[in-house]
C-alpha positions in Angstrom: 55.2 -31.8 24.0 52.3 -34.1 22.6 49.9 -31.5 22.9 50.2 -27.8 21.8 50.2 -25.2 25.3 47.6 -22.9 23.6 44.2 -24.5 23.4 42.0 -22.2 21.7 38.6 -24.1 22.2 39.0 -23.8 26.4 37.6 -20.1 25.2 35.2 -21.8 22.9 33.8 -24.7 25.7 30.8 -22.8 27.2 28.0 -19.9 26.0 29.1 -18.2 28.9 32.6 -18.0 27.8 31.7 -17.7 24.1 30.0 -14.6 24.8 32.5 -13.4 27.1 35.2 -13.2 24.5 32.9 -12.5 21.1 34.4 -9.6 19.2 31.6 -8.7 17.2 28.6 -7.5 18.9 24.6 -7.5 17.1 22.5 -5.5 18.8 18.9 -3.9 17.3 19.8 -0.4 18.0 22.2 -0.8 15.1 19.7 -1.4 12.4 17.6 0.4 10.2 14.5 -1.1 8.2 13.4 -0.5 5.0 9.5 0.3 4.3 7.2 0.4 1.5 4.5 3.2 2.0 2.1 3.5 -0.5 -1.5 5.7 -1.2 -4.8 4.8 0.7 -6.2 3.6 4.0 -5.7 -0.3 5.7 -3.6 -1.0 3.3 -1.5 -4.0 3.5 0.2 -5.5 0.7 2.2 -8.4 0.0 5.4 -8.7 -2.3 5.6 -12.1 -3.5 9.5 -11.5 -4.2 10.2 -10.8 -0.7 7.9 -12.8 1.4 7.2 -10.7 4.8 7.5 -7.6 3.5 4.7 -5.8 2.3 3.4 -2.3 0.4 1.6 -0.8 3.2 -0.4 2.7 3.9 0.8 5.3 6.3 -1.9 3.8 9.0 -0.6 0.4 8.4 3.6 1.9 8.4 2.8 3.8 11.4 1.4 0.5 13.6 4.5 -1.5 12.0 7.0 1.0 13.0 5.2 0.6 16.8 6.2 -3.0 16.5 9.5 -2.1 15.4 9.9 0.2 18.2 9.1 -1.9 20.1 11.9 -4.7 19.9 14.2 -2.2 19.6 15.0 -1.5 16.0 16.1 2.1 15.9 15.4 3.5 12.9 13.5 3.0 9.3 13.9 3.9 6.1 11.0 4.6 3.9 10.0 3.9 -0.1 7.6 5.7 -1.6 4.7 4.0 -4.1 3.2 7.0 -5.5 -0.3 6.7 -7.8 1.2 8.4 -10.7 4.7 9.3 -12.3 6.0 11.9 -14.7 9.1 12.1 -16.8 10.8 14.4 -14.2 9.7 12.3 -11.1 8.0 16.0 -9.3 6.0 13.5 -7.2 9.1 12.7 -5.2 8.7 16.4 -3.9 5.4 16.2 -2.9 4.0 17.1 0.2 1.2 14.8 -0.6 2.9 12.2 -1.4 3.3 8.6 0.6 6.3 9.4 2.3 6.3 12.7 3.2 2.6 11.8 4.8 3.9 8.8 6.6 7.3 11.2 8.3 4.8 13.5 9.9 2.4 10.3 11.2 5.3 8.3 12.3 6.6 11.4 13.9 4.0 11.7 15.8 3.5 8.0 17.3 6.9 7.0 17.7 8.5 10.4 18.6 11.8 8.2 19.7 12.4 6.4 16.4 14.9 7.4 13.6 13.3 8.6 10.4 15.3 7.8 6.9 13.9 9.1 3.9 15.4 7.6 0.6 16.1 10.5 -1.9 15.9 9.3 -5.5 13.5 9.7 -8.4 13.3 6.3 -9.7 9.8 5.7 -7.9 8.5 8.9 -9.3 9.8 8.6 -13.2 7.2 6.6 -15.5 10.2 5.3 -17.1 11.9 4.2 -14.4 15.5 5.6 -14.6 16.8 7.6 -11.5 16.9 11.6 -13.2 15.1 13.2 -16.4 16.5 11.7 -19.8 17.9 13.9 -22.1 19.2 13.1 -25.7 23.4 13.1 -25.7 25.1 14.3 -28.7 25.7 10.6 -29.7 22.0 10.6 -30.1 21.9 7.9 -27.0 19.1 8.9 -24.8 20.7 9.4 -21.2 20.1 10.6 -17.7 20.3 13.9 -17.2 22.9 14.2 -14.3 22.7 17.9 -13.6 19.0 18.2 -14.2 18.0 15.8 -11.5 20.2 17.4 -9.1 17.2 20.1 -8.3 14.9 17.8 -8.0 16.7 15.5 -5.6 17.4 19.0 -3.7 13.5 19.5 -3.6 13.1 16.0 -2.6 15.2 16.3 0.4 14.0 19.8 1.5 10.1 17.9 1.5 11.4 15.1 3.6 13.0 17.3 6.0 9.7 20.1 6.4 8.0 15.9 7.0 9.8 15.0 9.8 13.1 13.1 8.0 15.8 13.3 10.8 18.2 11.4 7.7 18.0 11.8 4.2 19.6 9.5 1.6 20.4 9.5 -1.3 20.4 6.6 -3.8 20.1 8.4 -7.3 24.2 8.0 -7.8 24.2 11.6 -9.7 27.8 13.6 -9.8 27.0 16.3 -7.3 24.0 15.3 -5.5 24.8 15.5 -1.9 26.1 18.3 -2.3 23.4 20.4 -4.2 20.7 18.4 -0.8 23.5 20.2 1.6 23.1 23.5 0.1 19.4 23.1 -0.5 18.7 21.9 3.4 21.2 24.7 5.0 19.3 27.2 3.2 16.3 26.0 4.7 17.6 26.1 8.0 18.1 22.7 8.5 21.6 22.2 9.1 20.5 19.4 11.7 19.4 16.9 8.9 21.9 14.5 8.2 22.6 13.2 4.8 23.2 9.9 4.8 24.8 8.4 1.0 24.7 5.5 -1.1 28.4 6.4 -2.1 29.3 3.0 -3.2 26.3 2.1 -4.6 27.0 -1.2 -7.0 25.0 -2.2 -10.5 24.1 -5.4 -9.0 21.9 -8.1 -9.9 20.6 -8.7 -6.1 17.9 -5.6 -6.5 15.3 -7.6 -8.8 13.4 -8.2 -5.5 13.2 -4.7 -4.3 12.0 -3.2 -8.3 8.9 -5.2 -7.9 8.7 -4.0 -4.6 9.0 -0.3 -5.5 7.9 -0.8 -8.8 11.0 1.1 -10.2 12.7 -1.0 -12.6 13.7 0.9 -15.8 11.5 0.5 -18.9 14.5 0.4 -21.1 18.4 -0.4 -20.4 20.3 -0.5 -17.1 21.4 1.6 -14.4 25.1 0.7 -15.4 26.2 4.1 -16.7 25.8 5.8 -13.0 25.5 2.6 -10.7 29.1 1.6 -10.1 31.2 -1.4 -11.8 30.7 -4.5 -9.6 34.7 -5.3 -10.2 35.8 -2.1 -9.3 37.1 -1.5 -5.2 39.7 1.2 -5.5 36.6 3.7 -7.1 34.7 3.0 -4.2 37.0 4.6 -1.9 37.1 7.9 -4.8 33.3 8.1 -4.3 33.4 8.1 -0.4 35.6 10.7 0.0 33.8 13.0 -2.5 30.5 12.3 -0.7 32.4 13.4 2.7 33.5 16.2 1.0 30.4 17.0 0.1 29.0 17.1 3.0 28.1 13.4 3.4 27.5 12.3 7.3 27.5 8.7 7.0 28.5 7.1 3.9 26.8 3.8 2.5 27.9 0.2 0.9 25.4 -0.8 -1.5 25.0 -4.5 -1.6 26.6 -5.5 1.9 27.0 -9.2 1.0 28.7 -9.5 -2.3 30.6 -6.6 -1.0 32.1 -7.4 2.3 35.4 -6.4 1.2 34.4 -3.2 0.3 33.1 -2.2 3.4 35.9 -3.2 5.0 38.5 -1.1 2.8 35.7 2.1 3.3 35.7 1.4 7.0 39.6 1.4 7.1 39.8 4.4 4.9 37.5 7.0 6.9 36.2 8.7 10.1 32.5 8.6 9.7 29.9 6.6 10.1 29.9 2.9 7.7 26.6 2.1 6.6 25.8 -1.5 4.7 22.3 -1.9 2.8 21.8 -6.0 3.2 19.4 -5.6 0.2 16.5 -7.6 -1.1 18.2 -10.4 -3.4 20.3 -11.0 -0.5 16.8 -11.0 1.9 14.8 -13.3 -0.7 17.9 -15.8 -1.3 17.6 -17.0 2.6 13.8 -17.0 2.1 13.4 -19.0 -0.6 16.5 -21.9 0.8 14.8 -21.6 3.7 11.3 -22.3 2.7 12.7 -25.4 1.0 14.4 -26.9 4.0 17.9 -26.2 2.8 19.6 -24.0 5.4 18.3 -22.6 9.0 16.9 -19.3 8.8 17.3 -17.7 12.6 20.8 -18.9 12.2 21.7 -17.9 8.9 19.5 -14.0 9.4 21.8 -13.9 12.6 25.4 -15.0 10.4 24.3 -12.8 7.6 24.5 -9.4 9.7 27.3 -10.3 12.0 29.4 -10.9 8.9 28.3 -7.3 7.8 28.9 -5.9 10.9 32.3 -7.7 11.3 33.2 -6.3 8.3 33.3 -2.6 9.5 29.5 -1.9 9.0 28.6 0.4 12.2 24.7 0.6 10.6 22.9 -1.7 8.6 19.5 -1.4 6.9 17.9 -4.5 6.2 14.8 -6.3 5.6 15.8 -9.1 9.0 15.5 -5.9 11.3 12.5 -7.0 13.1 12.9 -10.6 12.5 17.2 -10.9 13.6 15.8 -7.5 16.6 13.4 -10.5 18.4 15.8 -13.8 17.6 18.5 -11.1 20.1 16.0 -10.3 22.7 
């Protein structure tokens, strides 16, 4: 025969068709996005890193997360920018403080929406590591894994009396999600679901989001409790202890350099997959597209179907409003 009797672009002819057949569906309800609240009133800031995204006050995070609301996104995530930080990072505990303010206003106006709180002390520590430091016997100053446990319990337990319906931690501490369980059942709150960064990568895509949070570490790296960038095998390790734990969903932190990764995870357990298309992945498509060099509304929407396709059942990303109105 001259030509072959399967044709696979008859499926491929029409948008109609196309559509038909797709096996990977991107729909609004399945994305979470990240927020910046910070102190005062009207308060709209701009990060030059990541344009579109702003620091914004709890009046200003409550109208955006109308707006979201309305195109469908179903849930956010929020960042706290506190006034002042401590060695021990207490402000992520308080009730005062940015996020726990914004939880109980966004409660209130957009009773419907999914509220994330991101557990980690990195915000809060005025030198920027995610736990206390604490002098080791090889007189290198390090984190203190098992003192910031407590205070990432304390954390949680605020977010939750707020209005969190998820909390999530970030911090990459031995023990942490299971030392928020403990803390939240105690409280009563055995409905709170703990979303972790379980894979949670040292990556160089984050530079965007420290000057967003400002949270990038006055001295050294986050490599010594951030995992190894080469290593896929340990990701699967840290997943399953997180689910033991007491972990709901379990995260992928970068999604795009780690595609593979959240496909083994999603192979490899029952819960929920969560990818974090973080803000180095965000900015690079902002910045090629501000030149000329690539489409954007195309290139947003092939970003997070590759994420998705990949086994991601949630993803939190900065394109949620954005990618929720190029699908509508």
């Amino acid at each position: 025969m001259s030509f072959p009797t399967h044709r696979p672009r008859r499926l491929r002819r029409t948008a109609t068709i196309r559509a038909m057949v797709r096996e990977t569906t991107l729909t609004p309800d399945r994305f979470i996005a990240p927020l910046f609240v910070t102190t005062g009133t009207g308060v709209r800031r701009g990060i030059a890193a990541m344009p579109g995204c702003d620091q914004m006050s709890v009046d200003v995070t409550v109208d955006e997360c109308r707006s979201l609301a309305d195109v469908g996104v179903s849930g956010v995530i929020l960042f706290g920018i506190p006034d002042s930080k401590d060695p021990h990072g207490y402000g992520a505990a308080d009730p005062d403080g940015p996020v726990p303010q914004a939880l109980t206003a966004i409660r209130a106006a957009c009773p419907t929406l999914s509220l994330w709180a991101d557990v980690c002390l990195c915000e809060y520590t005025d030198h920027g590591h995610c736990g206390p430091l604490a002098t080791a016997p090889t007189g290198e100053v390090v984190v203190d894994n098992d003192a910031a446990l407590p205070r990432l319990a304390e954390a949680a337990r605020c977010y939750a009396k707020a209005g969190a319906d998820v909390v999530a931690p970030s911090d990459m501490m031995d023990g942490r999600v299971a030392a928020i369980r403990a803390a939240l059942d105690a409280d009563g709150r055995s409905d709170v679901a703990i979303v972790s960064y379980a894979a949670k990568y040292a990556s160089a895509f984050y530079g965007p989001f420290r000057e967003a949070a400002g949270s990038a570490p006055s001295f050294g790296d986050r490599r010594s409790y951030q995992m190894d960038p080469a290593n896929a095998r340990e990701a699967l390790a840290e997943v399953e202890t997180d689910i033991a734990e007491g972990a709901d969903v379990i995260m992928v932190k970068p999604a795009l350099a780690y595609l593979d990764v959240i496909r083994r995870v999603r192979d490899h357990v029952h819960v929920p997959v969560a990818a974090y298309n973080v803000s180095g992945e965000y900015s690079m498509i902002k910045a090629a597209a501000a030149n000329g060099w690539l489409d954007e509304p195309r290139a947003i929407l092939e970003v997070l179907t590759s994420i998705r396709r990949a086994g991601a059942d949630i993803i939190l990303t900065y394109f949620a409003k954005e990618a929720a109105r190029l699908l509508g």
